[in-house]
Each structure stands twice: as C-alpha cells, then as structure tokens.
C-alpha positions in Angstrom: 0.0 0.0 0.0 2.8 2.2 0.6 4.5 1.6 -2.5 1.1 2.7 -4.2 0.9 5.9 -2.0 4.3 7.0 -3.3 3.9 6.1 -6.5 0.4 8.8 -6.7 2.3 11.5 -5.6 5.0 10.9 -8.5 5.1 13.3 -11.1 4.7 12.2 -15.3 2.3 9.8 -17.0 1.5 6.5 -15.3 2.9 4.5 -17.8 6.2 5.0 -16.6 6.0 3.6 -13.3 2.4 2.0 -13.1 3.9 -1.7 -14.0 7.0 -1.5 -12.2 4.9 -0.4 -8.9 2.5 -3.6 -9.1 5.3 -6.0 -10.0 7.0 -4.3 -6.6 4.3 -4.9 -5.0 3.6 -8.4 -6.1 6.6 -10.2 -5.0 8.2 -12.4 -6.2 5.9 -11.4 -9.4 8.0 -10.6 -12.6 5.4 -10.8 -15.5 3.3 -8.5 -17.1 -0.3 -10.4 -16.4 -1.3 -11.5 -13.1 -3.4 -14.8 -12.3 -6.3 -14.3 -10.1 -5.2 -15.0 -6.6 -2.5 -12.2 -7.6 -5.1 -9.9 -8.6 -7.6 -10.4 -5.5 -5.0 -9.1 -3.7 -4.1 -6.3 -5.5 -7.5 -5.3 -5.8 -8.2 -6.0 -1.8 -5.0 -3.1 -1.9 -6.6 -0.7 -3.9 -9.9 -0.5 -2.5 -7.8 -0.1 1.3 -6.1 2.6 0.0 -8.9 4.0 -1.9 -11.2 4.2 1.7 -8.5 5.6 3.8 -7.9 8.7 1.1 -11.9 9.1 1.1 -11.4 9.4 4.8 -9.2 11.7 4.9 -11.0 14.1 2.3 -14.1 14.3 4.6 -11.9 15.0 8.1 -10.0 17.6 6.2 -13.4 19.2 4.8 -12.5 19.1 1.5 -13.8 17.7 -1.8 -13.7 13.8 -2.7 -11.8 14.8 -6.6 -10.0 17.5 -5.6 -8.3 16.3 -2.2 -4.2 16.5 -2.3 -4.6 19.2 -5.5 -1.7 21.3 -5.1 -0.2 24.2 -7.2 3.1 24.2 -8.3 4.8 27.0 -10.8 1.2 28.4 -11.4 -0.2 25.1 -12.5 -2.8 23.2 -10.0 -2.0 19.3 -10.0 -4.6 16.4 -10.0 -5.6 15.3 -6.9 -4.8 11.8 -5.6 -7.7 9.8 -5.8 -8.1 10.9 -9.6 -4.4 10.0 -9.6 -4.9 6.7 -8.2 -7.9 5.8 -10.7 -5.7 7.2 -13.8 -3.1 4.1 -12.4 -5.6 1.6 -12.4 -7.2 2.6 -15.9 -3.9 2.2 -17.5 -2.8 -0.9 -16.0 -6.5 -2.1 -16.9 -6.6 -0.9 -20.5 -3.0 -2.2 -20.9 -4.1 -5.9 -19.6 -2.2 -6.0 -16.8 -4.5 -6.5 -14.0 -7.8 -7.7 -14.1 -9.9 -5.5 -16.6 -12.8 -4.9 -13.7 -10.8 -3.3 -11.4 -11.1 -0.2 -12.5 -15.4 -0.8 -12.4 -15.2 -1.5 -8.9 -13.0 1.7 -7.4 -15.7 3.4 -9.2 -18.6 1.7 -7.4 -17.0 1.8 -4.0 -16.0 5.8 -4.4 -19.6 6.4 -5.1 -20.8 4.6 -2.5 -18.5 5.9 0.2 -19.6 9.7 -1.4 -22.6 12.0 -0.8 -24.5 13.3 -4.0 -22.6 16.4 -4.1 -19.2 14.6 -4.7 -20.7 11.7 -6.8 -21.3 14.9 -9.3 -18.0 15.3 -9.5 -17.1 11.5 -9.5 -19.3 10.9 -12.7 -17.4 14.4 -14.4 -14.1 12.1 -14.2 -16.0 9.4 -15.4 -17.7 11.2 -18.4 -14.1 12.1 -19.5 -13.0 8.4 -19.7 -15.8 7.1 -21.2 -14.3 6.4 -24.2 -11.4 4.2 -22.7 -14.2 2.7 -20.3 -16.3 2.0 -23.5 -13.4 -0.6 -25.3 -14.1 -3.7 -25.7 -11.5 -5.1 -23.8 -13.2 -3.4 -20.6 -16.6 -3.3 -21.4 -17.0 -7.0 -21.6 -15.3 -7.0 -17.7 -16.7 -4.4 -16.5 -20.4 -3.2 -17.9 -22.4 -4.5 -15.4 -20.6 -2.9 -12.8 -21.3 0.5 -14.5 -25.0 -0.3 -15.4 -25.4 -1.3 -11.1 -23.5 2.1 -10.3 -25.5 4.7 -12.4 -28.4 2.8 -11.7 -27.4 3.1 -8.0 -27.2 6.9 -8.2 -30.5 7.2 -9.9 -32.3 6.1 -7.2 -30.0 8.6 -4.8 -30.8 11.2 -6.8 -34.3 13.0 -6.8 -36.5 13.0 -9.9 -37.6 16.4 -8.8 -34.9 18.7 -7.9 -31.6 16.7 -9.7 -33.1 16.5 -13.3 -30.0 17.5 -15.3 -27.5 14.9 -13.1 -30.0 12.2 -13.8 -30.4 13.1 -17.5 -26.1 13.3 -18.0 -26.1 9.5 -16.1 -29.3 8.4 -18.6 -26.9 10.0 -21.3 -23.9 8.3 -20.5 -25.8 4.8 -20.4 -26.8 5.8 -24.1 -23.6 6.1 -25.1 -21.8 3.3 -22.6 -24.0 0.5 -24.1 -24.7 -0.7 -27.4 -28.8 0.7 -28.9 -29.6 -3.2 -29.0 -28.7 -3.7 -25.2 -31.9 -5.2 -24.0 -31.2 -4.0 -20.3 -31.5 -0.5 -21.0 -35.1 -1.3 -23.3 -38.6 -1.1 -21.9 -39.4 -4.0 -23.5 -43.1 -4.2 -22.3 -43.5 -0.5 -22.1 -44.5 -0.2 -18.8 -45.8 3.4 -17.3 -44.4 4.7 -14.1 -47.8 4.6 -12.2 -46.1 5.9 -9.0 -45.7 9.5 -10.4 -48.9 10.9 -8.5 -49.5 14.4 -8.9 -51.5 15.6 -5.6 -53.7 18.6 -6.1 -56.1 20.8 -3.7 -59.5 18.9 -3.6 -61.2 21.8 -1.6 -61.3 25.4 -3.0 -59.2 27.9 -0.5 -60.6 31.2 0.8 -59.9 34.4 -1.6 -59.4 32.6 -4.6 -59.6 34.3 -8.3 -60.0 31.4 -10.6 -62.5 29.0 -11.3 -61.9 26.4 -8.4 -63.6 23.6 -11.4 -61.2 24.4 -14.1 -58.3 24.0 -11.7 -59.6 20.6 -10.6 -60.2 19.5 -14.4 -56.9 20.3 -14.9 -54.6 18.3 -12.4 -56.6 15.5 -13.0 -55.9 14.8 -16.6 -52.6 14.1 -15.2 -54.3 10.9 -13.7 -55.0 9.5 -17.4 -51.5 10.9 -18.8 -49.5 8.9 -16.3 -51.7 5.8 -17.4 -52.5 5.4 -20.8 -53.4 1.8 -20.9 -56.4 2.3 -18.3 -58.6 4.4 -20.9 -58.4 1.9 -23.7 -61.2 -0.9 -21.9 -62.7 1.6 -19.8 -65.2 3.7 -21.8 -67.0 5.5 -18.6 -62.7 7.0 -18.1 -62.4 7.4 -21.5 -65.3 10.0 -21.5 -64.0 11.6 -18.4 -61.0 12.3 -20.1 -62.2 13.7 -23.4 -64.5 16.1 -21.8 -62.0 17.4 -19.2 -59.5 17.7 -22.0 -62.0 19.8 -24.2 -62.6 22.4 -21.5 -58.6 23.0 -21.2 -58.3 23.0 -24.9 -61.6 25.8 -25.3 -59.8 27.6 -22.3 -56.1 27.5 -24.4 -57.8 28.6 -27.4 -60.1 31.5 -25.5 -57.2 33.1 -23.8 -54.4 32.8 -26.7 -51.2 33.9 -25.9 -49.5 36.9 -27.4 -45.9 37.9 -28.6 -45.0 39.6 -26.4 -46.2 37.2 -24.0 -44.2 34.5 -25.7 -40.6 36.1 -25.8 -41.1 37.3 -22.1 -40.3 33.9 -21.3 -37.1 32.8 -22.5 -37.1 29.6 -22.7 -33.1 29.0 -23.3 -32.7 30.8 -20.1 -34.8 28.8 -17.8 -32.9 25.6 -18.7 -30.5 25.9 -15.9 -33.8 25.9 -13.7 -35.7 23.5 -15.7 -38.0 21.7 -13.3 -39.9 18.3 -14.6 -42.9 18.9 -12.5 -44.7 22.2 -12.0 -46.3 23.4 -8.8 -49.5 22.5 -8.3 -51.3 25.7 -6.1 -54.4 27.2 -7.1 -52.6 30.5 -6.3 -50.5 30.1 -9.7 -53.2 28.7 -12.0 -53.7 32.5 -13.2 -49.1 32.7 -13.8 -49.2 28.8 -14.9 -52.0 30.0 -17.9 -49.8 32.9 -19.3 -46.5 30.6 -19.1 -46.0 29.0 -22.3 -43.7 26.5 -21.5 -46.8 25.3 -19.2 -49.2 24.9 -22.2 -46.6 22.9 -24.1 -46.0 20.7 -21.3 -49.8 19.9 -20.9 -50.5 19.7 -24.7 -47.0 17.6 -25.2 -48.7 15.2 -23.0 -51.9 14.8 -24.6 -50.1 13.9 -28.0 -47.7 11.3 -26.0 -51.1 10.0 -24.9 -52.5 9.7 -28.5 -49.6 8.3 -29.8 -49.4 5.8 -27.6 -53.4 4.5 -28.1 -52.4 4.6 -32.3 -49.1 2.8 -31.8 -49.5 0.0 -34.6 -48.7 -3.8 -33.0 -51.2 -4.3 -30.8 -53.4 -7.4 -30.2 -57.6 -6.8 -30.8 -58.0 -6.1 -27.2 -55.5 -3.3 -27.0 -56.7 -1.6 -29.9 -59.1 1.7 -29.5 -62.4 1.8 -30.9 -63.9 3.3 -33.9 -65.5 6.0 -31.7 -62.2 6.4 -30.2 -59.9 7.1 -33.4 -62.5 9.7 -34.6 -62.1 11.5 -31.4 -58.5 11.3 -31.0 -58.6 12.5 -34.5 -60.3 15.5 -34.1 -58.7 16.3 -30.5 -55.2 15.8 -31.7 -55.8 18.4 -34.5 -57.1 20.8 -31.8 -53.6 19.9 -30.2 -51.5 20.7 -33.1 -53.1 23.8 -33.6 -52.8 25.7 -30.3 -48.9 24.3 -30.4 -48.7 25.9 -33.3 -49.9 29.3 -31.8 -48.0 29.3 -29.2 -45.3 31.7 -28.9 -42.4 31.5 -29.4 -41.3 29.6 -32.5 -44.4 27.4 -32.4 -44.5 25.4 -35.6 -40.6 24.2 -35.4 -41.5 23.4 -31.4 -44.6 21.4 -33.2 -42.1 20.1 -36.3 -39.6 18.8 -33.5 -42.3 17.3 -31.5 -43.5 15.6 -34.2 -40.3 14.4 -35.4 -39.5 13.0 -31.6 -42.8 11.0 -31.7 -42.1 9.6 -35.5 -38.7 8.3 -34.2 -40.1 6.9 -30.8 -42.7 4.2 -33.1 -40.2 3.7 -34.9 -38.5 2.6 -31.2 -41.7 1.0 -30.4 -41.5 -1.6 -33.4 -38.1 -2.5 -33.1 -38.9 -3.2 -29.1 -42.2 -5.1 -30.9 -39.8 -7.3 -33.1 -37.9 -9.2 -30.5 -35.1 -6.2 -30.3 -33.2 -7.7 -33.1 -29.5 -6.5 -33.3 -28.9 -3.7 -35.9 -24.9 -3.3 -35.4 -22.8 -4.1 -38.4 -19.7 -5.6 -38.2 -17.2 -4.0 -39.6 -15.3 -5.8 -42.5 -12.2 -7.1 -42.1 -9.5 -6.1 -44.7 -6.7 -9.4 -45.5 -3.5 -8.0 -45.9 -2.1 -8.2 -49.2 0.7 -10.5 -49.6 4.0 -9.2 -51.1 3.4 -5.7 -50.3 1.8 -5.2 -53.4 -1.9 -4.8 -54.2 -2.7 -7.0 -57.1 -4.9 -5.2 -60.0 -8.0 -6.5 -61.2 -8.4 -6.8 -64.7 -10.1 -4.6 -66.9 -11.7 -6.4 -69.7 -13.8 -4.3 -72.5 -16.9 -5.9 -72.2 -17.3 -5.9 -68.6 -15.8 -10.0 -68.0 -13.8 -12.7 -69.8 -16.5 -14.3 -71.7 -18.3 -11.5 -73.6 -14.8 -10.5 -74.4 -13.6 -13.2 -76.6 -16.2 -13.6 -77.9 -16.0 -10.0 -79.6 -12.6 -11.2 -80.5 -13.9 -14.2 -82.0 -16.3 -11.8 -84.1 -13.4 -9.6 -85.5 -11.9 -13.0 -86.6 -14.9 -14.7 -87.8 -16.8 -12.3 -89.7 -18.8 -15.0 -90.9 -19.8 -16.9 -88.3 -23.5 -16.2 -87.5 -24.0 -16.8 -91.3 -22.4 -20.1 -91.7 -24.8 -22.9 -92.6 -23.1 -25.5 -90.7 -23.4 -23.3 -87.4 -26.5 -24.9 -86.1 -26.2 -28.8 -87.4 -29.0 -31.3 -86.1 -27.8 -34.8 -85.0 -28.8 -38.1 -86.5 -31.2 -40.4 -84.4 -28.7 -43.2 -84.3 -25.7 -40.9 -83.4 -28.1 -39.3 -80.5 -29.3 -42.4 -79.4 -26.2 -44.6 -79.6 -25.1 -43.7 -75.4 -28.5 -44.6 -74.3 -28.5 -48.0 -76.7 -25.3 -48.4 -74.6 -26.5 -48.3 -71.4 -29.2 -50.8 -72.4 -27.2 -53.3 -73.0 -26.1 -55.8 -70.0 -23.2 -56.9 -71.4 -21.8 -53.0 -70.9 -22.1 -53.1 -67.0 -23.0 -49.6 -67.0 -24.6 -48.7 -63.3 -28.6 -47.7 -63.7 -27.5 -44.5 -61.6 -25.2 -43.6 -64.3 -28.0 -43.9 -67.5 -28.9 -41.3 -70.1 -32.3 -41.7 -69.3 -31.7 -40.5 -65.8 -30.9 -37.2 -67.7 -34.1 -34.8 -68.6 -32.3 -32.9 -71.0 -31.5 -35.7 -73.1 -34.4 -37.2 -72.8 -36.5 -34.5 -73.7 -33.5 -33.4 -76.8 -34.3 -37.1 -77.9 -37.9 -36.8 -78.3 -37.6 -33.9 -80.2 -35.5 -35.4 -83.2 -37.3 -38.3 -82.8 -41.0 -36.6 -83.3 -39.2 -34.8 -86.6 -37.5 -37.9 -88.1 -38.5 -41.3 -86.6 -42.9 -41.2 -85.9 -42.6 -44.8 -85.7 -39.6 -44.9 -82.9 -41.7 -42.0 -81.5 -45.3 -44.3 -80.8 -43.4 -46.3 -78.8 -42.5 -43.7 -76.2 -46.6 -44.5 -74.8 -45.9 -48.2 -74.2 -42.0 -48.9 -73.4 -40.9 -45.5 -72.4 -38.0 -43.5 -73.4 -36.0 -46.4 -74.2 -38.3 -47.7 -76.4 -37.8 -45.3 -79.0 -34.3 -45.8 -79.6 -33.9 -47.2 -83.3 -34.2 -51.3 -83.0 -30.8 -51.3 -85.3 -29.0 -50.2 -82.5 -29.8 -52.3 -79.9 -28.6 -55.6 -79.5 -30.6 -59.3 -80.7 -32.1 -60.1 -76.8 -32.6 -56.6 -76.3 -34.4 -55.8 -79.7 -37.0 -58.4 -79.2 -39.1 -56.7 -76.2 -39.7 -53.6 -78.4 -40.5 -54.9 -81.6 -44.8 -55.4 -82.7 -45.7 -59.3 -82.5 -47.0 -60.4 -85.9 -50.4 -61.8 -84.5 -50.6 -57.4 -83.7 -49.8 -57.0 -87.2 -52.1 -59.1 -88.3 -55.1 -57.8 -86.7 -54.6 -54.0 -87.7 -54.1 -55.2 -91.2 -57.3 -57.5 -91.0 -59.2 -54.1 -89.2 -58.6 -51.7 -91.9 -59.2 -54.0 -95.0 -62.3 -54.5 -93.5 -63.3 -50.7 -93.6 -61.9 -50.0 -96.7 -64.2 -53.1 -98.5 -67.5 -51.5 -96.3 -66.7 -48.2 -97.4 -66.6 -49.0 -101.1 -69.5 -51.6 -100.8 -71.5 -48.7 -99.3 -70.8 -46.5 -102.8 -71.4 -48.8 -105.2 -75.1 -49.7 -103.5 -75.8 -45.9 -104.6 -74.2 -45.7 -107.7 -76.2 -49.2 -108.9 -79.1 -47.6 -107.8 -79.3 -44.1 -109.3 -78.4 -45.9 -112.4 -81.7 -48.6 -112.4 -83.6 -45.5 -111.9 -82.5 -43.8 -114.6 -82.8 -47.2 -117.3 -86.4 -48.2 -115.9 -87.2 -44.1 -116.8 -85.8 -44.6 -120.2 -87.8 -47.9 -120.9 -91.2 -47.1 -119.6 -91.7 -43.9 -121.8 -89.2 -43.5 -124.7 -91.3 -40.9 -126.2 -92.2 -39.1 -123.2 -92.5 -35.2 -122.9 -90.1 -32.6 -121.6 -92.0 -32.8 -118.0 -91.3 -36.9 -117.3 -87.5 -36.5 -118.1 -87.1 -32.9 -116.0 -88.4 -35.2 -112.8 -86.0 -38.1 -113.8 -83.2 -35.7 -113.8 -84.3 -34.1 -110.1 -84.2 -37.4 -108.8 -80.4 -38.5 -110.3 -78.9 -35.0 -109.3 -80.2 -35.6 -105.7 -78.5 -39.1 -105.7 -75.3 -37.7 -107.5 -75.4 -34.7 -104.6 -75.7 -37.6 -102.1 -73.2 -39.2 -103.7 -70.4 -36.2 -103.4 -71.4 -34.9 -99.6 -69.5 -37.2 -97.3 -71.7 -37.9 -94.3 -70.3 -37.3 -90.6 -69.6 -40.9 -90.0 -67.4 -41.0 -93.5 -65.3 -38.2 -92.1 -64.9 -39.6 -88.9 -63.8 -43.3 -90.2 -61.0 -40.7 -92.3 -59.7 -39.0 -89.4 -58.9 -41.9 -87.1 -57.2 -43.9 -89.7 -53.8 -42.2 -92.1 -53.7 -45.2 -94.6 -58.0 -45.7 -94.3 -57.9 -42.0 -95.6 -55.6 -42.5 -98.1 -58.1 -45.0 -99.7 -61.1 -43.6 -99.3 -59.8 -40.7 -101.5 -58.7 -42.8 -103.6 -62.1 -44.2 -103.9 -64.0 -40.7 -104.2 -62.0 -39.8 -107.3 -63.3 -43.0 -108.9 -66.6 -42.1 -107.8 -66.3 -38.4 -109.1 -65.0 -39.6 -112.7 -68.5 -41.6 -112.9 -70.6 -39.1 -111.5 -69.0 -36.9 -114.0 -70.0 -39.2 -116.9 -73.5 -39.1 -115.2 -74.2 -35.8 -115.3 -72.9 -35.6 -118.8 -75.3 -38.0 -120.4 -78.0 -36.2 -118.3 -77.3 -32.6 -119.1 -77.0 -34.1 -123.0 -80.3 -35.5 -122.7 -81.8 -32.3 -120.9 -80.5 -30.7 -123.8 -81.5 -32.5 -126.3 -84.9 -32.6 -125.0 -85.1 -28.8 -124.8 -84.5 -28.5 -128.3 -87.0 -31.2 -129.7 
C-alpha cells in the first residue's frame, strides 16, 4: 500500500511507473499479467487505499476529486484519488491487471460519497468514457457500471436533480450498445407511481374558477396511465371532456408575442423543473407561461400516440369512436402548439419528429429487439506488399470479351450454314443404346435416361424424323424409341410389334376400306336402275317426265359427293384408311362426271326437240 501511495504523488504519465509499482508490490511477481489469486490481492490493496484517502478528504473538509490538488509553478496538480484511478485505468486498459478493477474503485467511491461529490465523481468518469467504452473493458466491467448509475439514480431525486439524472441516462446511451436489451422497456410499462396531488377543496380568496383547476390536475391521472382508458369507456369519456374544456380555455385566452418572448425559454434551462407546482394561487401565472401549455399539450399527444401505436393485439386496440375522437382532438392539439409563442411550428415540427422516431423505437422493441450493429469488415492484408490489379476487360468480364474477338476474326460466323447442325437419331441415341445393354455393365444410376435434357433433346429429333420410334414412347418409355438397329438381338425383341398385332390391324382396316366401297357402289347401282327403268317405260315421253328423272339422279349424284359425318370420322382416325377412301371418291367423281354428262346431254337435247 505504501508503495502505491508513493507512486500517486509521483510526477509524469502512469505508464512510466504503473507496471513497475505492481510487480513491486507483487513479490516475487515478474510478469506482465497477473493470475487471479495475484489480482484479489491487488485489488483488496486498492480498494484499502482508496477508503483511507476518502477518509481523509471528509476529516479535512474538503472535496472527494479534488483532495491532495496542489499548485506548483502556477499550475494546479490532479488530486490523488483521480491520480490513483488514472493508475488503475492504464494498467486495466493495458491488460495488466484484471480489466474490472477499474469498475469496482468506481462503485465503491460512489458509494462511500454524498451526491454532491458523486457529481463530480461521474465528471471524471464522463471524460473516460471512451477508454471505459473498449471492448476489452466493457466486456469485464459493464455490469458494474450499469449497477453504479443505476445506484445513483435512485439517490438522486427526480424532482430537484433532473440535469445529473439526465447526463447519467446520457452516458448509459452512449456506454451500451442501442440493441442492449437492459436498458429497453421492453413491455412498455408506465411509471404509475408518479402521482401528482392537487387541492381537492377550493381555499378562501381565490380568483379562478376552483372547477377548471380541478379539471386540470386531474388529466394528469389518465397521462401517467395510458393503458387504463383503452377498456374503460366510462374513463375514456371523463378524459375527453376534461381535455376539451382546457383546450376551449387555451384557445379563448391565446397567448401573445409579447407574452411569448417574455419567457425565455433557453434561459430557464439551468432551472428547468420536470414537475410544476400545483397551487391554485398560480393557475392565473401557470395559464400565461407558455412553457406550461406545451408541457400539458405535449402530454396529450404522448397519450395519443401511444393508443395509435401499430402492433397491438384486438384487445388493446381503441375503438372506432375512439380514433374519430383522437382525430379531431389531436388536430385541436397541433393547432394551439402551433400558436403558441415563441417559435411554435418548429416546437410542433420537433415534436412531431420525436414522436415519429419513438414508433419507430416501439417496433423494433415489438420485433424481438433484433441487433442492428454491423460488423465491420475485415481487410486481408495483401501479400507481397503489393496490391494485385484486377483486370479490366472491355466488355465488362472474360467471356463477352472473346467472344468479340472471335467476331473480328470470324466475320462470318452467325451466317455459316453449318453453325447450327442437327444430330442423327442413331448418333443421339447410340449412349443410351449403350447403357441398355447388359453386357456394358453400366450402373442404372449412371443412364442417359436418368438425364431430362436428353431425354426431352431425344424426343424432339425423334418426333421430326422417326414417328414410328416415336409411338413407342406410350408403351415402353424413353428407351423404347431408340432405333431397333442399334440395340442388340435379346434386347431388340421386347420392343419390336408381334405379328399376331400386325395381323389384326391389317385385318381391321381391309375390312373398312371393303365396307366403305360396298357402301358406294349400293348408290351408284341404284341411281343408275332409276335412270334405265325411266328410259324404258316412256321412250317418247315429254319434256315434263325427263325434267323429274333428272331431279331425282342429281339428288343421288349430290348424295353421292357430300361425305356424311360418319365417312369423315372413319377418315380422321385412320392415315392409310384416308388415303383409300380418297382414292375411292376420285373414282366415284370420274363416274358421276360421266352421269351428269349423259343427263345434261339429254336435258338438252330434250329442250330443243
């Protein structure tokens, strides 16, 4: 401890003598990290020391920081317990004590302090917040801090120390990372225990109206609790009327410029007070102060925001009366912000900015606080010393270069006709005929058909030049239209037609082909008996007798040349059965042809006897 005591009076930065102190102290220790046993006691050193210098700051009436200052040649020194904690920062931040020492002076010089030194204590640690904030030490030591400011929040009073508690709530903002769930309000809880207490009974002598006073301090009952007016309709209405008599009243007693720059806001800061008095004696000062309006109409907008805030379950949500009133209310709200002096519509634009930025807040806190942090990328070194070039290639990359190279030296190469040449079927098919044969010993995993492409490329040229090949893709699958020549004897016999198949088709469409032409010459035969029993029964008939004979063989001839729907059905289903039936209707057209020849001659003939 003594060796410590000497070494905080010593002159010059602690990195000249801060290791060779602890090593002194440490004996026999000669390295530059201590184990843990090492570094209890070290630590159980420190905090010793650090007590008795507290000690002696109170008996000798001075400040905590600024105890053992001295001024030598016109220049004041630092006092020795900031000495001491500059010591323990370096040997922290240099790794060679434990990194939480540092964390834990802190929290015991805090403790041992009242709130006027602790003011002081959190200056010095403001200024090394940046060392405090490395990784290194935050890992070690974050806790520690969060314990320690939250310690001197509850010290402090919410009233009368706003600016110290706002510098610690700053600090925290900038100590911990924004996706440090400790420091969230993750279920967005209200402080419920903020009770404003008002006069209830209306004092002797008094100059305002008693019932706007009251209507007043109670709408601070519904600020502080949001949540309770969303299932409560009967509060709900409470609140809307009470906030529309202090809105009429805002709006009946505007405030002027003159008014408005009488109160200097910037000014006041140093006295800025989070709650206002609540007397009826000052409701008539309270009225004219516009920093007073702002605060009560600042609230009523928190409040709306808060029932709009997007997220929320059914249950939660307002209703439809609800959103039309907050509507028109927070319009109202705007509008009087807007009057009031001074600078009112970029007070209202900054408001509104605040409350855009705090839903935003409210969904990340909605979404499971996922991290936001990027990591920053790491840069590999560059071997050699040099930094290799990429290339820079005309086109943009390697490809659609060469191949405007190959363009200069090809001029002719989109125009060639033996650029796009189309495979034979047995060249295609010879690696699937392959694989089909069991003599190969080619796996089933490794088989062509197992590839789509090919399969499907096969098809293709098989459709355009090989129809029969192509049929018998429906009953053996895609090896069954491989060409039978290039597939060996065993294998060729399960995908060639049987002859008893044969056979039958052949039987099936020499049968239709003799119906069909059975079928014609029945009508032909008969339009020709009509026409010789016509010719026999009166040779020398009149003009009359042979105009009917000729009605009655044009209807058969017309018959005859209009194919009836069965006909053209039997032709569609059958290639070769269509092939001969044409064949067939010439023949029948040549003697129709001669038909109506010898008719039309004898029509005419007729005519002109």
């Amino acid at each position: 401890m003594d060796l410590f005591r000497q070494a905080i009076l010593r002159p010059g930065p602690p990195e000249e003598f801060a290791l060779r102190t602890v090593q002194e102290a440490i004996k026999p220790q000669k390295q530059i990290k201590l184990v843990q046993d090492e570094n209890q006691l070290l630590e159980n050193i420190l905090r010793s020391l650090l007590q008795e210098l507290v000690a002696a700051a109170v008996q000798a009436g001075q400040k905590i920081m600024e105890y053992g200052m001295s001024i030598v040649d016109g220049e004041s020194s630092q006092g020795q317990i900031p000495r001491l904690l500059d010591i323990v920062l370096y040997l922290c931040e240099k790794e060679h004590v434990e990194g939480g020492m540092i964390f834990q002076l802190l929290e015991d010089l805090t403790e041992m302090s009242t709130m006027r030194n602790c003011e002081d204590i959190f200056g010095y640690i403001e200024s090394k917040q940046d060392i405090l904030g490395k990784p290194e030490l935050f890992a070690r030591g974050k806790l520690v801090m969060l314990r320690t400011c939250n310690q001197l929040l509850r010290r402090l009073s919410k009233a009368n120390d706003v600016v110290f508690c706002g510098r610690i709530i700053m600090f925290l903002a900038h100590f911990f990372p924004l996706s440090e769930r400790s420091a969230v309000n993750i279920k967005g809880v209200f402080n419920t225990s903020n009770e404003t207490k008002y006069e209830t009974q209306a004092p002797e002598g008094i100059s305002i109206d008693f019932n706007f006073y009251k209507t007043l301090w109670n709408l601070q009952e519904y600020f502080c609790n949001p949540p309770s007016l969303i299932n409560a309709p009967g509060k709900w209405h409470k609140f809307t009327s009470g906030l529309m008599i202090v809105l009429n009243t805002f709006e009946a007693q505007p405030l002027s410029d003159e008014e408005g720059n009488a109160h200097n806001l910037e000014d006041d800061a140093a006295t800025f007070n989070i709650k206002y008095l609540t007397s009826s004696k000052l409701m008539g000062l309270e009225l004219k102060d516009p920093s007073f309006r702002r605060h009560v109409l600042v609230q009523s907008l928190i409040l709306f925001d808060y029932l709009k805030a997007p997220g929320k379950s059914e249950k939660e949500l307002p209703s439809e009366a609800m959103e039309e009133e907050i509507k028109t209310s927070e319009e109202r709200v705007k509008k009087l912000l807007e009057m009031t002096p001074p600078k009112g519509k970029d007070f209202l634009c900054s408001i509104e900015h605040i409350l855009e930025r705090e839903r935003n807040w409210v969904w990340w806190k909605r979404d499971g606080c996922p991290p936001f942090e990027k990591q920053p990328i790491e840069k590999k070194p560059v071997q050699g010393g040099t930094k290799k070039r990429r290339p820079r290639w005309r086109l943009g990359n390697k490809e659609l270069s060469q191949l405007w190279k190959w363009a200069d030296q090809y001029p002719n190469a989109l125009t060639d006709t033996q650029r796009v040449c189309t495979p034979s079927i047995t060249d295609y098919w010879k690696p699937l005929a392959e694989d089909m044969d069991e003599s190969a010993g080619i796996e089933a995993e490794y088989h062509h058909k197992n590839n789509r492409v090919y399969c499907w490329k096969g098809l293709r040229f098989s459709a355009r030049q090989d129809l029969e090949g192509f049929s018998r893709f429906t009953e053996h699958g895609i090896e069954g239209v491989v060409p039978l020549e290039l597939l060996p004897a065993e294998v060729r016999a399960r995908y060639q037609a049987k002859p008893s198949e044969r056979t039958k088709r052949a039987k099936k469409e020499e049968t239709k082909t003799s119906a069909q032409q059975a079928e014609e010459n029945q009508i032909v035969t008969a339009a020709s008996e009509m026409d010789n029993e016509g010719e026999r029964a009166d040779p020398d008939a009149s003009v009359a007798p042979i105009d009917a004979d000729t009605r009655i063989a044009t209807v058969t001839i017309s018959q005859e040349e209009t194919p009836t729907p069965e006909d053209n059905q039997k032709q569609s289903s059958d290639t070769d059965v269509a092939q001969e039936a044409g064949q067939m209707e010439a023949d029948t057209e040549a003697e129709t042809g001669m038909i109506d020849g010898e008719t039309d001659a004898d029509v005419d003939l007729d005519a002109v006897g």
